[in-house]
C-alpha positions as CSV (number, residue, x, y, z in Angstrom):
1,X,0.0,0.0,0.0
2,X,1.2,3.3,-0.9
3,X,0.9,6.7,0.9
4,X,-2.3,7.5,-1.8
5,X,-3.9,4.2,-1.3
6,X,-6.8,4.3,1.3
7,X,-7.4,2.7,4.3
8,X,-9.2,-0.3,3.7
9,X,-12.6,0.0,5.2
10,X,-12.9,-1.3,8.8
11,X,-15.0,-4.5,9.5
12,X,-18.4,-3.5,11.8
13,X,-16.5,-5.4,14.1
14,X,-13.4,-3.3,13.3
15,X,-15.7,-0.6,13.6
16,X,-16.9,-2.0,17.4
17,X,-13.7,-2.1,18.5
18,X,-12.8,1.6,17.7
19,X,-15.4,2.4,19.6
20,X,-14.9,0.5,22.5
21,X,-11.1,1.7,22.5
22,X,-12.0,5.4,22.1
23,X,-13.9,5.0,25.4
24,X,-11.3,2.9,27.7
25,X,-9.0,5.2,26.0
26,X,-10.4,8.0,28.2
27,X,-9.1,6.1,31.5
28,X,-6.2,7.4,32.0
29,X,-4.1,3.6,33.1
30,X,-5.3,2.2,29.5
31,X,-3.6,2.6,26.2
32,X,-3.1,0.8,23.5
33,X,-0.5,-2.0,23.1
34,X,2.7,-1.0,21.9
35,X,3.1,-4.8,20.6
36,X,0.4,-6.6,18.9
37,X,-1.8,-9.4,21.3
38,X,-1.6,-12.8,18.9
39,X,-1.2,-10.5,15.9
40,X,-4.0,-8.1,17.2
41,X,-4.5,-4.6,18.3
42,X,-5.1,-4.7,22.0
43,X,-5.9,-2.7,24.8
44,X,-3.6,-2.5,28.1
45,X,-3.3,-1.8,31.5
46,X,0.6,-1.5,32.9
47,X,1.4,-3.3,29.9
48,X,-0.6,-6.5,30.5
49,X,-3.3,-7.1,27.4
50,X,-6.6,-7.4,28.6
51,X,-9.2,-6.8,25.3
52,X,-8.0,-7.5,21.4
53,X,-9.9,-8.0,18.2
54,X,-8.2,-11.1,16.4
55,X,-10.1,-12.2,13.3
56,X,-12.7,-10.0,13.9
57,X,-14.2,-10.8,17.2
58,X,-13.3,-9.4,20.3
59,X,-11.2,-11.4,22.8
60,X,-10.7,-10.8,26.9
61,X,-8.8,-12.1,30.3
62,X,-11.3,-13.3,32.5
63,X,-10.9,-16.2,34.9
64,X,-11.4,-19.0,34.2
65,X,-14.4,-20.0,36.1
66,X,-16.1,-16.7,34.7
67,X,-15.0,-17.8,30.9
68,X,-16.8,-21.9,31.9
69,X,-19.9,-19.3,32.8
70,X,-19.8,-17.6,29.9
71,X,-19.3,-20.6,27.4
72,X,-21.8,-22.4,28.6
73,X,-24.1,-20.1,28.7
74,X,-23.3,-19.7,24.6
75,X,-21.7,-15.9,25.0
76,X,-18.8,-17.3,23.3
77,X,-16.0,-19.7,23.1
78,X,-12.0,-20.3,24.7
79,X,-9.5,-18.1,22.1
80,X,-7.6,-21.1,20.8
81,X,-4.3,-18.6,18.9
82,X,-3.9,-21.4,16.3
83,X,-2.1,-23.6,18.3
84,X,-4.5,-25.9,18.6
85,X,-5.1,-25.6,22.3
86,X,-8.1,-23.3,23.6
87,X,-6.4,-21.1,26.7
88,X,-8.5,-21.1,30.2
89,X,-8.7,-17.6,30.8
90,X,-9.0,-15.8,27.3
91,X,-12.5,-16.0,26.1
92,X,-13.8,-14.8,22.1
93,X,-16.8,-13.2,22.4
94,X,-19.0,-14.6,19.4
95,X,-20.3,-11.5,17.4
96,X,-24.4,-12.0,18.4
97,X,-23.1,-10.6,21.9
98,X,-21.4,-7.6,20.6
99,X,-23.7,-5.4,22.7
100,X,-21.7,-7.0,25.8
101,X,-18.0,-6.0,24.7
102,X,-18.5,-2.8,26.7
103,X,-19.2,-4.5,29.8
104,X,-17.1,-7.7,29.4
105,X,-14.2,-5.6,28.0
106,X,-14.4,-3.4,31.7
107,X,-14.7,-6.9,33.8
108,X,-11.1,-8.0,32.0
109,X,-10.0,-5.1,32.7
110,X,-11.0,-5.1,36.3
111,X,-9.8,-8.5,36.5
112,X,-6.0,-8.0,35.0
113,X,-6.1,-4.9,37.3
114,X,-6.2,-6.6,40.2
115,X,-4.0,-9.8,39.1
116,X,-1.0,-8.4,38.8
């Protein structure tokens, strides 16, 4: 891509996620990552990812009890990053619960907070 070529339009989820970053981005302890999360942008606190949007659907640190909630109740599913293992305490939020990111994106973020 050149310096003429536009930005390729964002995804609605894309388009989520900017959203839910300019908000978080008004605490003043969250920025964004300075390395991408799993090939992701992500959202931080002291360094320590705690929201990302790999492939389009929004991924946070919860523990792991709360993600067995959440998956069972059919909010989502275990972030597996390709490596064939599904990890305890990331869960991807499936994009029929969108209207949630806000709230589950502030619970991973309380969470990571206080875990350091």
């Amino acid at each position: 891509m050149t310096k003429t070529d536009p930005e390729p339009p964002l995804s609605a989820a894309g388009e989520s996620y900017a959203r839910l970053c300019a908000s978080f981005f008004s605490r003043e302890d969250v920025r964004p990552s300075e390395k991408r999360g799993f090939g992701a942008a992500a959202l931080t606190i002291e360094g320590r990812i705690f929201a990302m949007l790999p492939r389009d659907r929004l991924v946070v640190k919860l523990p792991k009890a709360r993600v067995d909630e959440l998956v069972a109740a059919g909010c989502g599913e275990r972030f597996d990053a390709n490596k064939g293992r599904p990890m305890k305490e990331w869960l991807a939020i499936d994009s029929a619960h969108e209207g949630d990111w806000d709230d589950l994106a502030s619970e991973a973020l309380n969470f990571v907070r206080s875990h350091p």
